[in-house]
Every structure is written in structure tokens, then in C-alpha cells.
ZAMARGU-4260 file (C-alpha; in steps of 0.2 Angstrom, whole numbers, plus 5000, padded with zeros to 4 digits):
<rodrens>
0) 5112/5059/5166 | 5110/5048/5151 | 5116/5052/5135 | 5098/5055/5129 | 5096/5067/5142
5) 5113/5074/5138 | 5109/5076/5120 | 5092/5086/5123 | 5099/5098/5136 | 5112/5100/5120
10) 5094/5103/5111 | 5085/5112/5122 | 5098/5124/5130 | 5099/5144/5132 | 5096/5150/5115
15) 5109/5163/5105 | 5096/5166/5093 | 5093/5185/5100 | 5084/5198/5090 | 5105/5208/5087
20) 5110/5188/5082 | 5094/5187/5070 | 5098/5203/5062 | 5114/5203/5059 | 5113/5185/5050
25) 5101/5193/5040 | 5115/5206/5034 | 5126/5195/5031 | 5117/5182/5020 | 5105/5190/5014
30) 5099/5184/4995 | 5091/5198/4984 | 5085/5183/4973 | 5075/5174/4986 | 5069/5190/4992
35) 5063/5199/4974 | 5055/5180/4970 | 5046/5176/4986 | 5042/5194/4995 | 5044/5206/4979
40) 5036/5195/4965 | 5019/5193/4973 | 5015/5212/4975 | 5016/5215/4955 | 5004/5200/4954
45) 4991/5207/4964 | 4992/5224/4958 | 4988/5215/4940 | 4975/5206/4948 | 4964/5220/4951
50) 4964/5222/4932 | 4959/5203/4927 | 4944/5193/4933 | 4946/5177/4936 | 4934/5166/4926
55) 4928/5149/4933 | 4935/5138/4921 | 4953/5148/4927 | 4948/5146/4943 | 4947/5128/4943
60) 4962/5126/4933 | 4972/5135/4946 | 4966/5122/4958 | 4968/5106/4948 | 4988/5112/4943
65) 4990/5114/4964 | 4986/5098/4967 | 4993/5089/4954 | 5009/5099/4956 | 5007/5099/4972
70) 5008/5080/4975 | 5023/5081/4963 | 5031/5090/4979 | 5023/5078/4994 | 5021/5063/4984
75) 5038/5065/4973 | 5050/5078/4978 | 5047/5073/4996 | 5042/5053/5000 | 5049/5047/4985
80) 5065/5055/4983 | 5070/5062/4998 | 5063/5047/5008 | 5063/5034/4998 | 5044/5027/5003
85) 5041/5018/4987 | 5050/5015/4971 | 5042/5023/4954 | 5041/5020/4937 | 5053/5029/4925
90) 5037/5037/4916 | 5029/5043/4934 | 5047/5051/4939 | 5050/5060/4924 | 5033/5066/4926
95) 5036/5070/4945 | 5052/5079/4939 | 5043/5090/4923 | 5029/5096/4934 | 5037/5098/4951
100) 5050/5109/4943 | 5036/5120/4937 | 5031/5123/4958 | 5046/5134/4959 | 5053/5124/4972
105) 5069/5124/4964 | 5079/5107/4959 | 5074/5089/4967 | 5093/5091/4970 | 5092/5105/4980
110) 5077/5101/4989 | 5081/5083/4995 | 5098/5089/5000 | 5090/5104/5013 | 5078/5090/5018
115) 5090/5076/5023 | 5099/5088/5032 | 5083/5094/5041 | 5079/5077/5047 | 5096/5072/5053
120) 5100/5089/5062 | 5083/5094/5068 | 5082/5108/5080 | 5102/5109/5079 | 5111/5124/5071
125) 5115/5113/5055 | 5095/5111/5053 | 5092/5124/5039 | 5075/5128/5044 | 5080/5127/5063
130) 5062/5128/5075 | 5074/5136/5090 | 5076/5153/5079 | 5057/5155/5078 | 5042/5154/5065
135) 5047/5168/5052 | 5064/5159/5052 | 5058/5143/5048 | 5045/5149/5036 | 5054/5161/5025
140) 5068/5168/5036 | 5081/5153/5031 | 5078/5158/5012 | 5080/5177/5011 | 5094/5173/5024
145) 5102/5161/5014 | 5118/5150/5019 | 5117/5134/5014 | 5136/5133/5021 | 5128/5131/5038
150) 5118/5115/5033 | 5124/5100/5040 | 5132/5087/5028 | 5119/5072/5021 | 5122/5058/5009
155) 5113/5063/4994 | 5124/5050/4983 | 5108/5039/4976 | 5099/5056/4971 | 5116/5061/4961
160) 5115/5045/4951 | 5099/5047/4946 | 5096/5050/4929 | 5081/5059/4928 | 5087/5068/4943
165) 5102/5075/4936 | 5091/5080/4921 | 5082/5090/4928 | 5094/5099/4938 | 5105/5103/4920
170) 5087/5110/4911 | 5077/5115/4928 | 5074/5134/4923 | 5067/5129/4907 | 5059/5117/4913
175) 5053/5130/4927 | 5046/5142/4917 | 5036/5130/4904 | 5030/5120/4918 | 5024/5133/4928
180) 5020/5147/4918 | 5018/5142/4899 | 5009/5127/4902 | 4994/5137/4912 | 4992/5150/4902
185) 4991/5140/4885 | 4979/5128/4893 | 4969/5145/4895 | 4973/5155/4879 | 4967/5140/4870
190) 4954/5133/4880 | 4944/5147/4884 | 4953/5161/4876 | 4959/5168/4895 | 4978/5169/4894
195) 4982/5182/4905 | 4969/5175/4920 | 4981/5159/4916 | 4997/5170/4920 | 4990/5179/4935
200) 4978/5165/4944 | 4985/5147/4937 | 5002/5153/4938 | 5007/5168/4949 | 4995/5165/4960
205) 4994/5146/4964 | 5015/5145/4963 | 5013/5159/4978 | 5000/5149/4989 | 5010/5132/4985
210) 5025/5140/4991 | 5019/5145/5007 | 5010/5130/5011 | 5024/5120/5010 | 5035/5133/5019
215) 5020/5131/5033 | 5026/5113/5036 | 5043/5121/5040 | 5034/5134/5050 | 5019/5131/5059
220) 5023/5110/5060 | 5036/5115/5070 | 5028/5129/5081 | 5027/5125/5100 | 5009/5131/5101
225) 5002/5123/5086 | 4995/5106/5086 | 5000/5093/5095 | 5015/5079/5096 | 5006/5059/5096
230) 5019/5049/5094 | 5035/5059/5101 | 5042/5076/5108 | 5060/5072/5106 | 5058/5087/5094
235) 5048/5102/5091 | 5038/5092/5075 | 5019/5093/5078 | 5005/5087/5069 | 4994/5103/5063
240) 4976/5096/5053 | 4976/5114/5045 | 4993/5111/5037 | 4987/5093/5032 | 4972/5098/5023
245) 4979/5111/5013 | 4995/5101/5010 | 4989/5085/5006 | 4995/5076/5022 | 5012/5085/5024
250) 5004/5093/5041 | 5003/5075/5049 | 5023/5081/5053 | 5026/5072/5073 | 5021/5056/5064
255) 5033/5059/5050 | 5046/5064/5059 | 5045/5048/5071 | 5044/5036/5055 | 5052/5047/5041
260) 5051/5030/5029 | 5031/5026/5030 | 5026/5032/5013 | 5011/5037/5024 | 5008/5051/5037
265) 4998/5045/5047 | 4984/5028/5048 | 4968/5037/5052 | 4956/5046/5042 | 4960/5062/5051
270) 4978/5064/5045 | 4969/5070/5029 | 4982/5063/5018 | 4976/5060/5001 | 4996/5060/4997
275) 4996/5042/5001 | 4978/5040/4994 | 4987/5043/4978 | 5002/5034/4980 | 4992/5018/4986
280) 4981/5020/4969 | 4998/5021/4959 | 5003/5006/4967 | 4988/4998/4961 | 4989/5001/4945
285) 5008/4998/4947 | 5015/5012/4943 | 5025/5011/4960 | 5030/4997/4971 | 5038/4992/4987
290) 5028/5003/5000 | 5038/5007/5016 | 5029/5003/5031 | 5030/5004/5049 | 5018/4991/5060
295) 5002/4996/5067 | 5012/4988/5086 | 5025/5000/5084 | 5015/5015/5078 | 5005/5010/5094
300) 5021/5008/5105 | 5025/5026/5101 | 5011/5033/5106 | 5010/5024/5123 | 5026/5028/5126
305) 5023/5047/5123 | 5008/5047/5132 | 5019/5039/5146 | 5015/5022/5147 | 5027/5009/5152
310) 5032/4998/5137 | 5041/4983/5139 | 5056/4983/5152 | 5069/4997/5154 | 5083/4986/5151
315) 5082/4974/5137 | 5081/4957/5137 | 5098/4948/5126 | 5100/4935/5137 | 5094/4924/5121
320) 5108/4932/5109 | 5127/4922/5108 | 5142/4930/5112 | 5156/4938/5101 | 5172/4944/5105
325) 5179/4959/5097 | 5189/4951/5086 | 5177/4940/5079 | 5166/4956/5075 | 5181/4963/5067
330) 5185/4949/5057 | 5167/4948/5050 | 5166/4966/5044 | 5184/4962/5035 | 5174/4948/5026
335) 5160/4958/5021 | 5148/4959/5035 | 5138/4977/5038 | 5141/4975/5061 | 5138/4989/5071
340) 5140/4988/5090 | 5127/5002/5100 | 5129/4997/5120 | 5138/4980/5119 | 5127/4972/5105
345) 5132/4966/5087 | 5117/4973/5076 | 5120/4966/5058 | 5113/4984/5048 | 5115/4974/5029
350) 5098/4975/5025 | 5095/4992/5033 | 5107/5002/5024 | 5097/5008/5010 | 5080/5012/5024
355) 5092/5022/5035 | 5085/5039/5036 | 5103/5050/5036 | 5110/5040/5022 | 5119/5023/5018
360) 5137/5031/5021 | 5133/5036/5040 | 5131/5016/5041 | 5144/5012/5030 | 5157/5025/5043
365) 5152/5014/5058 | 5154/4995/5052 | 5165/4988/5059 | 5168/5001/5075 | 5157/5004/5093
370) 5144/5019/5090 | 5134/5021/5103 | 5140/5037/5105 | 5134/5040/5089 | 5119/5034/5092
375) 5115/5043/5105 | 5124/5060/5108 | 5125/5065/5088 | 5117/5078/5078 | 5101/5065/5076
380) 5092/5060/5091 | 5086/5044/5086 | 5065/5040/5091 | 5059/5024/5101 | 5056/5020/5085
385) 5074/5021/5078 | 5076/5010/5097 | 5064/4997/5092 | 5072/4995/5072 | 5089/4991/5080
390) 5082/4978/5090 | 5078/4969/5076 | 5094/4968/5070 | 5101/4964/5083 | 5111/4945/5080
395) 5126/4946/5096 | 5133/4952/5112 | 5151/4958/5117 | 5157/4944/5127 | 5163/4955/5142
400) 5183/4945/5141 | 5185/4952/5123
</rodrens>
């Protein structure tokens, strides 16, 4: 047995994730704040509802603050910060951080940290919103049982030093609450003298639907018997259109989860993601710069590999590569050199450190060492796609005598 095939029966095992096991999680980390905001809130809402009609002028203010503030999440919290898929203007990311903090979904801090460790430790027990524990779990289920203990550990060093970043986390409920509930009911009470339909439909009601459409990409992106997986099913992420309409593109998930850096989710007109639609205007008018990518021939590689196509040969071809020893790989990392060894090969990772999905510092832990092991039998299972980045950094071989 391989050590990918080791790894997803790891995976893909017996599950402890019984209905005694689910409930007694849930007394022991419950969180009466995540439980009176996201199941409790809503009810007083409606009830209110009954009481105010919703104008059309309210009505379409409620749907133009979802999709600004919701690309703030997709296009910001998400592709930007947790991924790194373009770089922004400082104006743009302050904007991004105002706004987004008014889609109560908590700080860009907070968020970009349970969504590294989502990435790097899919379908593990460190996965916060872990698919094996079902779809109220990974829906709502890891919020009203909260233990962020659990989480795996992630690199969030470049978030911390970010300026705007560690703004926003020192003023976030302010921000919060102007954001997301001043600012509609003002644009109402003095455009159209309608403050209360602001609070109710602008506010209560659109933070409630943007909260569970993301939560959706947690929950039914994830679901064994919803949508379908193009480009890889070394996990459970699935492309779901529904999701991807009503999320902006977020529902494209298989394809983001086999290349986490593209600032896009997906190539076709299907994906329905008008997420990179607005980042590619922004990059027009240059409010963003350096798009990440991935190659229309590896997209396509991917998906002839999952559909079981034979890609290239099983072995690969380094009989074009020079040797190394080990000491001469040694001795390069002392001078500075980022080398990782994966199965007997030298891969210079320099210009890969800041692109690495699970943080520069997982790199910066192998320079200089052999981890294959890593590579293959850690918390992340690494896509053909991961495959086919390392060989293009590839630059020696072990020489077997060293």
C-alpha cells in the first residue's frame, strides 16, 4: 500500500462520530453566544417582521448590501486574505475590512485562521468544519459546539502583520454593528423615511441569509450526495451550482479545493462566479494586481486524471536532473537555499514559499530535511495538482552513494 493510499484509509476509516459522541461534544462545548446569535436572534426578527412591510426601495437595498458585502467575504475575507489570490490596494482592503465586519462573520483574523486550518486538515478531526461528522456539523453544528482547541495549527503570521488587519480585529464590534446595522437603517431613515424595514430586511434579515449561505459552502459543498467532484475526490469538496449562484462563486468548491490559489473558482461560464468577474474588473482599473493562476493543461490534467485517464507515466522521468549528495544539499540550505528532498529529489521551493497553501513556515520546517513523509502521510493530502507544482521545482536528485 502506498502512502497515499495509507493516508485515505486514515481519511476514510470507521467513524467515532456516533449520535452518544455527537451529543456529548455538544455538552461539553456548547457556546450560548453562537447559539442566541445564529438560532435565537433570527426568531425575534421574524416575529417583527409580521409587523413591518417591506417597501421596494428596502427591498433592493437589502439585496445590493448582500452582494457588496458579500464579495467583501468571497472576494476579501476569503481569496484575498485567507488565499492570497491577488494583492489589493490599501483603500480596497480597508474597504473590504469596514464592510465585511458588518456581515457578522466575525474578525478577518478569526476567519482566515478556521479556514487555513480547514484546507490543511480537510476531512481530519483538526478540520473545524469536518464533512465525516455530517451536514448539521459542518453547517452550524461546529459554531454552537465551539472548540477552536481542536483546530489544527496554521500559519496566519502574514494576516498578524497586517495593519488593516489588526485594525479591524482591535474595533471589529464597532465596526460590526455600524456596518451592518447603522449604515442600513440610515440609508433608509433618510432615503425613504423607512428605518425600521432597514433594521429588520437590510440588516437582520440579509446578515441571517448571508450567514447561511456561506455556512452552505461548509455544508452542502461538502455533502456526499450533492454535486459533483471534476477535478478530484481526494476529499469530500464538491462543486454544487445552487451554492455558486447564491454565493457568488463560492459553490465551485471541488475546483477550489484542488487549486486553493486561483483567484478563480472555476473557467467556465457555469461556475457562476461573478467573485472573479469583480476582481478581474478591479484588476483593470488597478485596484488589485498579481492574479494567481493555475494553467488551463493543468486544470485539464486534473480532470482527466479524475475521470481516469492515464496522464503522463507512473514513474517520472529525472533522468535529465544532475546529481546531489546529501552533503551538498546540506550545505546549500546552510548558505541560504530553500531545498526540500520529497522521494529522492532536491526541489528548490524559494519562490514557492509565499503561494504554499498551509503557510510559508510548513516550508520553512522542511528546508533542508527529507519530507516525503510529510508530503504524503500528513494531515494534508496534497492533489495531482500539489504533484504537478513540485515538479516544476524540481532542480536534483540524491545521488544513491550519498
Amino acid at each position: 500500500m502506498t502512502l497515499h493510499e495509507k493516508h485515505q484509509v486514515t481519511r476514510k476509516g470507521p467513524s467515532k462520530y456516533t449520535w452518544e459522541y455527537e451529543l456529548r461534544w455538544y455538552h461539553s462545548h456548547f457556546y450560548w453566544f453562537h447559539f442566541l446569535f445564529l438560532v435565537v436572534l433570527p426568531v425575534p426578527i421574524y416575529i417583527v417582521s409580521q409587523y413591518v412591510s417591506l417597501t421596494r426601495k428596502t427591498f433592493w437595498l437589502a439585496v445590493s448590501l448582500h452582494f457588496v458585502g458579500g464579495w467583501c467575504i468571497t472576494g476579501g475575507y476569503h481569496r484575498l486574505f485567507a488565499h492570497g489570490s491577488y494583492r489589493a490596494k490599501p483603500f480596497l482592503r480597508l474597504f473590504i475590512a469596514i464592510v465585511g465586519a458588518g456581515e457578522m462573520q466575525w474578525s478577518i483574523l478569526w476567519w482566515v485562521y478556521h479556514h487555513r486550518a480547514h484546507h490543511r486538515y480537510t476531512d481530519t478531526g483538526r478540520d473545524p468544519y469536518d464533512a465525516r461528522r455530517g451536514f448539521l456539523f459542518c453547517h452550524i453544528g461546529w459554531l454552537l459546539g465551539y472548540n477552536p482547541i481542536a483546530w489544527g495549527d496554521v500559519d496566519i503570521s502574514d494576516i498578524k502583520s497586517d495593519r488593516i488587519v489588526v485594525w479591524q480585529q482591535k474595533y471589529y464590534v464597532l465596526l460590526a454593528v455600524i456596518a451592518g446595522v447603522l449604515l442600513p437603517m440610515a440609508i433608509a431613515h433618510y432615503g425613504w423615511n423607512d428605518w425600521l424595514g432597514g433594521a429588520v430586511y437590510a440588516s437582520g434579515y440579509r446578515i441571517t441569509f448571508t450567514l447561511h449561505t456561506t455556512f452552505l459552502v461548509n455544508s452542502l459543498s461538502h455533502a456526499p450526495w450533492a454535486g459533483s467532484q471534476p477535478y478530484s475526490s481526494a476529499n469530500t469538496s464538491r462543486n454544487v451550482p445552487l451554492v455558486a449562484l447564491i454565493t457568488g462563486g463560492e459553490g465551485s468548491h471541488n475546483f477550489h479545493h484542488t487549486f486553493p490559489n486561483d483567484y478563480r473558482h472555476g473557467t467556465n461560464w457555469i461556475d457562476l462566479d461573478y467573485t472573479k468577474v469583480v476582481i478581474w474588473v478591479l484588476y483593470k482599473v488597478g485596484l488589485v494586481s498579481s492574479l494567481k493562476t493555475v494553467s488551463n493543461s493543468e486544470i485539464e490534467r486534473a480532470r482527466r486524471l479524475q475521470e481516469g485517464h492515464q496522464v503522463g507515466d507512473d514513474a517520472l522521468d529525472v533522468s535529465g536532473l544532475p546529481g546531489m549528495s546529501w552533503t551538498e544539499f546540506v550545505e546549500a540550505t546552510t548558505y541560504g537555499r530553500c531545498l526540500v528532498v520529497i522521494n529522492g529529489i532536491v526541489n528548490d521551493v524559494s519562490q514557492f514559499m509565499a503561494d504554499h497553501p498551509g503557510g510559508r513556515h510548513l516550508l520553512q520546517a522542511s528546508v533542508g530535511k527529507d519530507a516525503t513523509e510529510i508530503f504524503y502521510a500528513g494531515d494534508h493530502y496534497h492533489s495531482p495538482h500539489a504533484e504537478a507544482v513540485l515538479e516544476r521545482l524540481q532542480i536534483a536528485v540524491i545521488s544513491k552513494s550519498s
